[in-house]
DOMI-553032 format. One record per residue (C-alpha): x, y negated, z negated. Coordinates in steps of 0.1 Angstrom, whole numbers, padded with zeros to 4 digits, always signed. Layout:
residues N
XYZ...
This chain:
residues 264
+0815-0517-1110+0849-0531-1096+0845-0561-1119+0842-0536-1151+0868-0515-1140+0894-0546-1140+0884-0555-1170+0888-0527-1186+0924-0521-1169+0932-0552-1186+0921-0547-1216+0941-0512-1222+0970-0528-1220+0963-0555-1249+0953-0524-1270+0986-0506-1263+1003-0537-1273+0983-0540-1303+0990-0508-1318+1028-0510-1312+1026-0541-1326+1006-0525-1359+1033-0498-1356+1062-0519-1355+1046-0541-1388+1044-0511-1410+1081-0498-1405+1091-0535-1405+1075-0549-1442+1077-0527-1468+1043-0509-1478+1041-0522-1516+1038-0558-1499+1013-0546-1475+0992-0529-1497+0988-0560-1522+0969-0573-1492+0948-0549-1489+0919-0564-1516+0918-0596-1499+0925-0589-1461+0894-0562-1467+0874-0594-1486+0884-0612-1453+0875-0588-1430+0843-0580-1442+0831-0616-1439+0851-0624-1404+0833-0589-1390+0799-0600-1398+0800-0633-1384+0818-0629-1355+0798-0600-1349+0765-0620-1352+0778-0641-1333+0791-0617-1299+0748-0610-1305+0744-0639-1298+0762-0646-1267+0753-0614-1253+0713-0618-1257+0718-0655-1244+0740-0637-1210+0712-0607-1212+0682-0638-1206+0704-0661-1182+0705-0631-1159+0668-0626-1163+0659-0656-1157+0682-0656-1126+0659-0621-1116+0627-0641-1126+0638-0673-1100+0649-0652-1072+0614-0633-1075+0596-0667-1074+0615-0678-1047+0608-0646-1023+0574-0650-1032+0571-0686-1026+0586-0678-0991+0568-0650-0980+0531-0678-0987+0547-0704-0968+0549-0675-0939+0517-0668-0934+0505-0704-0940+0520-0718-0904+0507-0690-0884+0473-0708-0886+0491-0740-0873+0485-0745-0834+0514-0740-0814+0542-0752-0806+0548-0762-0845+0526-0730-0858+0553-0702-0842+0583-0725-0844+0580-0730-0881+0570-0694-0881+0611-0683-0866+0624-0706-0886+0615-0690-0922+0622-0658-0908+0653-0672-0900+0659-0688-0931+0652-0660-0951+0676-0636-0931+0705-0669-0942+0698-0663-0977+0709-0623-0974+0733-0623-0951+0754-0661-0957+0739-0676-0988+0743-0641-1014+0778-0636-1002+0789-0675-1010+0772-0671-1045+0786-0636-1051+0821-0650-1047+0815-0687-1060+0811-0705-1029+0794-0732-1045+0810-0759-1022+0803-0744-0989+0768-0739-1003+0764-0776-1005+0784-0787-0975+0766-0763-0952+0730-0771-0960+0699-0746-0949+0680-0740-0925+0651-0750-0955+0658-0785-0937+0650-0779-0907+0617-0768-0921+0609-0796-0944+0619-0819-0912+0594-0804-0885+0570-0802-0910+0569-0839-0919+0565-0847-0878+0535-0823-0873+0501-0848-0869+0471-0827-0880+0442-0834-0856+0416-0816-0881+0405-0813-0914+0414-0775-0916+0450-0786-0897+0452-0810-0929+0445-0789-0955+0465-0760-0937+0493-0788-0933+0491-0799-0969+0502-0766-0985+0528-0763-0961+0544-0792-0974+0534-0783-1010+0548-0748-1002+0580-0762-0992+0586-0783-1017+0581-0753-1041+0602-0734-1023+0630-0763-1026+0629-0763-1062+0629-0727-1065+0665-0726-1045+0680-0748-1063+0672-0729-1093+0685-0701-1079+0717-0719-1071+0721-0734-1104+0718-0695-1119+0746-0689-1097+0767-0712-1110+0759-0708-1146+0791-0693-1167+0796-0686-1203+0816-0717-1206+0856-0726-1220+0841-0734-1255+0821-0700-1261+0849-0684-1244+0871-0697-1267+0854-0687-1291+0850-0653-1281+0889-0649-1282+0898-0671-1308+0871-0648-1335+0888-0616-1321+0924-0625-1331+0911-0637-1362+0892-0602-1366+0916-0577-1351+0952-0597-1368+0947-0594-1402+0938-0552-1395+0976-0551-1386+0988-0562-1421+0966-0535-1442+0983-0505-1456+0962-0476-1464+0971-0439-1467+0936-0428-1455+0935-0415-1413+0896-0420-1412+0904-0457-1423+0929-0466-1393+0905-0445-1370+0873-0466-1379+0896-0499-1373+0906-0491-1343+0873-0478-1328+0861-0512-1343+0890-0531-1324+0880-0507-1291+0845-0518-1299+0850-0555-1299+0873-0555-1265+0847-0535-1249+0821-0565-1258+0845-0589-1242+0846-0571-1214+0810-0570-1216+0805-0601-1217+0826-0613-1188+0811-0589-1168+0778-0601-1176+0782-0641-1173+0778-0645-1133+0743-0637-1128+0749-0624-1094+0780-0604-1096+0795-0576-1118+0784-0544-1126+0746-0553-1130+0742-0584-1106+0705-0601-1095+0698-0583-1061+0688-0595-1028+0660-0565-1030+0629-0592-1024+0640-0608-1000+0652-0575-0978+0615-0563-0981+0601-0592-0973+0621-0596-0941+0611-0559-0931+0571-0572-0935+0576-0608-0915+0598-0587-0887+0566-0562-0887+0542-0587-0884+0558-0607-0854+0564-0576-0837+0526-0563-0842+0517-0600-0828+0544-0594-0799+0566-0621-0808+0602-0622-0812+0621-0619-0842+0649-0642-0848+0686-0626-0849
């Protein structure tokens, strides 16, 4: 929740400010020159409110599916792992139990160095430091079947791995993907242009100045909704290392049941 929370200690501030500043309008211009504003800036408002309402929808569902789909990929990946597992175990040894370590290994790099770069935007050290998903690919590629079943077994290791390429880079690209300067310009550019004109309106009623500004709360509780939301894997409701943690508890069980050792 500490991303929320600073949010939302930033945003009490611009409030504050923007209910002096209302304050300081209305004992500044006089109220008969307000209050010929009122027909129009309520004309305004009305259609301003709906569109940039829509529109705040709109980025939110499209934030609500990116993170999803971020879920979905990270699923896929776990389970694309946790096949090419068990498929070298059938491989004779000394490639069979070395490829075996190595994706236990490799799945253990994900939780403990890979989630913690992506959590805070280490996209460059993910690309300079590589994966242990290499080393895999690479003694793969040298093993010779000497078989038909050490083909076949051999072939969807490869086919496995390659799956399990794609499906990290996906999960990389995820953690990279942002709401973007243009939507986020947007995003502030249609709240000035809502919450502005609500300073200029003169009206005698209290429940009409309460519903504006529980409508101006409303929208800077969206913003800070939707920053919190736009980084897949961090916030207050970030993608979760969960599958991969379980499957590391079952590939640690299963070498210790067959009495080998479990990478550190």
């Amino acid at each position: 929740m500490t991303s929320l929370v600073s949010v939302v200690l930033l945003l009490v501030p611009v409030l504050g400010i923007t209910l002096l500043l209302a304050a300081r309008i209305r004992r500044s211009v006089p109220r008969e020159l307000l209050r010929t504003n009122n027909d129009a800036a309520v004309t305004y408002l009305t259609i301003i409110g709906v569109i940039y309402g829509v529109f705040l929808a709109f980025v939110i569902l499209s934030l609500w599916q990116q993170r999803t789909s971020a879920q979905d990929h990270v699923e896929t990946e776990s389970a694309q792992l946790y096949v090419l597992f068990r498929l070298p175990r059938e491989l004779p040894p000394p490639i069979g139990p070395q490829l075996v370590q190595q994706i236990v290994a490799y799945n253990k790099e994900i939780v403990s160095v890979e989630w913690p770069l992506m959590t805070r935007l280490g996209f460059d050290e993910l690309d300079r430091s590589g994966s242990k998903l290499d080393r895999i690919w690479e003694d793969s590629v040298r093993f010779h079947p000497n078989s038909q079943v050490e083909q076949v077994l051999y072939q969807r290791v490869l086919e496995a791995s390659e799956r399990l390429y794609v499906a990290r880079r996906m999960r990389l690209l995820d953690a990279e993907a942002s709401l973007g300067s243009l939507l986020w310009a947007l995003v502030i550019l249609g709240g000035i242009a809502t919450i502005v004109p609500t300073l200029f309106i003169h009206v005698e009623h209290v429940s009409f100045l309460v519903v504006a500004k529980s409508c101006m709360v409303g929208l800077l509780t969206l913003t800070a909704y939707i920053y919190d939301l736009q980084r897949p894997f961090r916030g207050s409701w970030p993608v979760e290392p969960r599958s991969y943690i379980l499957i590391q508890e079952r590939m640690e069980q299963i070498l210790r049941e067959q009495g080998a050792s479990v990478p550190r």
